[in-house]
C-alpha positions in Angstrom: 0.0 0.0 0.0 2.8 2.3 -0.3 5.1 1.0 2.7 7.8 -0.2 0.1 8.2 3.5 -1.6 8.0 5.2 1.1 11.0 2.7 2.6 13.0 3.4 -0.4 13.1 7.3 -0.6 14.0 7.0 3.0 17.1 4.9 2.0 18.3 7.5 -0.6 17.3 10.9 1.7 19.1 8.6 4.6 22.5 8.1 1.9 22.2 11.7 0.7 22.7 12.8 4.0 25.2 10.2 5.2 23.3 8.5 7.7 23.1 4.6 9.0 20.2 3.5 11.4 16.7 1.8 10.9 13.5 3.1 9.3 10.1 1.9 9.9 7.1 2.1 7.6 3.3 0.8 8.6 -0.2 1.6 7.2 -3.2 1.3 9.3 -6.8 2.2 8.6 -7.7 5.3 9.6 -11.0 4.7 10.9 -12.5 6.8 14.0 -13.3 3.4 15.7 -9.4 2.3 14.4 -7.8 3.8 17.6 -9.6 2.7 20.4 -9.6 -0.7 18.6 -6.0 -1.8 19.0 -5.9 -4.5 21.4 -6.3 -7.7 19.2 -4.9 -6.0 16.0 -2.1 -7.2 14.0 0.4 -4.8 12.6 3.1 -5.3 10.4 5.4 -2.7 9.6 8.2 -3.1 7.2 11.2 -2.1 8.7 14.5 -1.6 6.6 18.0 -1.5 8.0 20.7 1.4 6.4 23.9 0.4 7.8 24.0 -0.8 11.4 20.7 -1.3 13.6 22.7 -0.8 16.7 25.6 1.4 16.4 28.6 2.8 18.9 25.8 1.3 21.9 22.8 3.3 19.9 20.1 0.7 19.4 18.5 2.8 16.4 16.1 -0.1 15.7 14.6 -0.1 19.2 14.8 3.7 18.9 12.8 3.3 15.6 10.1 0.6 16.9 9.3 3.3 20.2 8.5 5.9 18.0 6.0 3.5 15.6 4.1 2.8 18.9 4.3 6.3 20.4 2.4 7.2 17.0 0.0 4.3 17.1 -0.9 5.3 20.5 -1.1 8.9 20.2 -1.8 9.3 16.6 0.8 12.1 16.7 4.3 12.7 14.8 6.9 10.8 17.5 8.2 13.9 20.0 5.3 16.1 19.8 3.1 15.0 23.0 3.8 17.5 25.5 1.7 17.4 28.8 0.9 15.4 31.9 2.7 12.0 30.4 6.2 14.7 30.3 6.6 16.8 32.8 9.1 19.7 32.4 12.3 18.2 32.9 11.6 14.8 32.2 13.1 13.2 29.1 11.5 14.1 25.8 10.7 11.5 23.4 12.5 10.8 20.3 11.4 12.7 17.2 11.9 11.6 13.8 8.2 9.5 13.4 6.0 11.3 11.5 2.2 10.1 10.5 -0.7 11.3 7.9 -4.1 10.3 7.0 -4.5 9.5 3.1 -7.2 8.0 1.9 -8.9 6.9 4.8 -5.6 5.1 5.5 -3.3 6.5 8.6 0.7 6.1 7.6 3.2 5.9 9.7 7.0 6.4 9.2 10.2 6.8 11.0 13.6 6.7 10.9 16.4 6.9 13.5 20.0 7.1 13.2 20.9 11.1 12.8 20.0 14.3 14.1 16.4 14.2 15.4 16.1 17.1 12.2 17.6 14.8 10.5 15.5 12.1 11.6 12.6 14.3 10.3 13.6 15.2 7.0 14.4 11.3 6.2 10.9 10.2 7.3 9.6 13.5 5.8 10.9 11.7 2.3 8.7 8.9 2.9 5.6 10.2 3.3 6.1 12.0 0.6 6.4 8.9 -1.3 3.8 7.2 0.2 1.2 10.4 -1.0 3.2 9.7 -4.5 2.5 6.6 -4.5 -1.2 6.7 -3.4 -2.4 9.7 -5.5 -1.2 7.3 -8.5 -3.0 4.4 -7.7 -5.8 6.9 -7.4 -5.5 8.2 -10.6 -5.0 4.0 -12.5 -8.1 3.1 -10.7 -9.8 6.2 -11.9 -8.2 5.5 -15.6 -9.7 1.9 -15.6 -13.0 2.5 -14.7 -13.4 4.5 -17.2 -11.6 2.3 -19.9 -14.2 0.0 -18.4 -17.0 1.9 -18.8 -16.3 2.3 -22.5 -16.1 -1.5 -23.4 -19.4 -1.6 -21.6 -20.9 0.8 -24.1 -19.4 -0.4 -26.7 -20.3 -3.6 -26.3 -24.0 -2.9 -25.6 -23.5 -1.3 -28.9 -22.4 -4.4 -31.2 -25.6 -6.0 -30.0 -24.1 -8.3 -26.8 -26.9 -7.7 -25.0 -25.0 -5.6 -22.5 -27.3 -2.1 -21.7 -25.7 0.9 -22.3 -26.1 4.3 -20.2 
């Protein structure tokens, strides 16, 4: 659904900007009833490695995976919920886990292994890719019904029995 694009711009904004770590990509449906749902749903996010998943004692995959289910809790971009669960002074979460509703699907993305701007601009390449990717599936389906809506009519005109509009 988009996971696999979005996985691979990451990997070249990741190389463009010299960094190793771990990204993370995972769609879910977006539904209102979706969120409060989650206990007995299955998730499986595709997860890619760039370089080392744990590096000089960093474990960028673990990193990675906290900031999927900070998302999937929250439904916010990883490092952005402030409040009663932080208090001032208390560690902040780790940003670089972005998310976005498309298509009544909810997308989540992150990467660690660089700056947490870094981090950010990396995941920011695959949602981009993911919106890329969906808006041309979008525009396929929408170029097939039509082609199929054609041969209907045209063969309700050679006399196949099919009604035309």
């Amino acid at each position: 659904m988009g996971e696999v694009q979005a996985l691979r711009a990451m990997i070249v904004k990741a190389q463009e900007l010299g960094l190793k770590g771990v990204g993370a990509a995972l769609t879910d449906h977006a539904s209102k009833d979706a969120k409060e749902e989650k206990i007995g749903r299955v998730w499986d996010p595709l997860i890619v490695n760039i370089g080392k998943p744990f590096d000089n004692g960093i474990d960028y995959w673990g990193i990675c995976m906290y900031m999927i289910s900070e998302m999937l809790r929250t439904g916010k971009p990883a490092g952005t919920v402030v409040g009663a669960e932080y208090p001032a002074g208390e560690p902040r979460n780790p940003t670089g886990g972005l998310v976005i509703e498309k298509d009544n699907l909810r997308f989540y993305v992150a990467f660690a292994g660089g700056t947490e701007e870094q981090n950010v601009q990396v995941a920011q390449a695959g949602i981009d890719a993911f919106c890329e990717y969906r808006d041309e599936v979008k525009e396929a389906h929408h170029r097939l019904n039509e082609s199929l809506s054609v041969l209907g009519n045209l063969l309700g005109f050679v006399g196949f029995g099919i009604p035309n509009d």
